[in-house]
N, C-alpha and C positions, 0 to 999 in steps of 0.2 A: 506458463503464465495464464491468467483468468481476469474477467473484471467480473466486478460485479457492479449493479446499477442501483442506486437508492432515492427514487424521486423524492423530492423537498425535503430529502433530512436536513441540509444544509452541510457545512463547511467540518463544526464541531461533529453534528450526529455520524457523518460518514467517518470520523475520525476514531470516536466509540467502536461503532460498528468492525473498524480494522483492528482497532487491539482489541475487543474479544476475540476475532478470529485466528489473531495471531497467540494469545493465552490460550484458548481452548487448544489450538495444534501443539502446543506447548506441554500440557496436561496431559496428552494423548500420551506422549513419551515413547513416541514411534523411532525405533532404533534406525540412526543415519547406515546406509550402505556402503560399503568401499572403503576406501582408504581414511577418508576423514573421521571416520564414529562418531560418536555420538549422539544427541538424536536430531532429527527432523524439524528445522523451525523455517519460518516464512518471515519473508519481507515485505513488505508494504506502501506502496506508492499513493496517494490518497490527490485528488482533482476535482473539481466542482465549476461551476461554469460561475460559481460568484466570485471566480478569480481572475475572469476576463471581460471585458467587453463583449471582446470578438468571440468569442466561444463556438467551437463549430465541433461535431464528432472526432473530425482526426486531431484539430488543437488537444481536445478535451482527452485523448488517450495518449499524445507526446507529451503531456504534462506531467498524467499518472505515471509514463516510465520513467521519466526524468525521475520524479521525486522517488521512486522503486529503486533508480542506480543511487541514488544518494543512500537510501534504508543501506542499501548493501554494501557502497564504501563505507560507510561509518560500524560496522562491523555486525552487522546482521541482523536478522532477528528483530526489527525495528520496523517502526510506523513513523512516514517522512510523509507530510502534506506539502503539496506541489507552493511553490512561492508564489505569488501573487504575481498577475501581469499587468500592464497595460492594453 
């Protein structure tokens, strides 16, 4: 796992920003290893402090995994923005 940080893109531009990275890895067509084959894709968990109040460093990266397990239950390869909080 990685983050990566994008000051002031906001809520949508971070969201941008994950599906291209998720299409460019995509393109690549980097053969998966092991048992599963085929190739190498990424999930994506997406977080922004304009989705809290309280927003603090470790809120702001439970949110990103949160939304990263969701990309990955819903069957992979996906870009899931973290839910809005209180």
């Amino acid at each position: 796992e990685f983050a990566v940080t994008l000051p002031g893109s906001g809520a949508e531009g971070a969201l941008v920003v994950a599906r291209r990275i998720r299409d460019r890895v995509a393109e690549m067509a980097i053969p998966h290893v092991g048992e599963v084959g085929g190739y190498l894709t990424v999930s994506i968990g997406s977080s922004t402090t304009q989705t809290r109040t309280d927003m603090t460093l470790e809120n702001l990266i439970s949110s990103a995994d949160k939304a990263l397990y969701k990309a990955k239950q819903g069957g992979r390869n996906r870009v899931v923005a973290a839910e809005p909080e209180g």
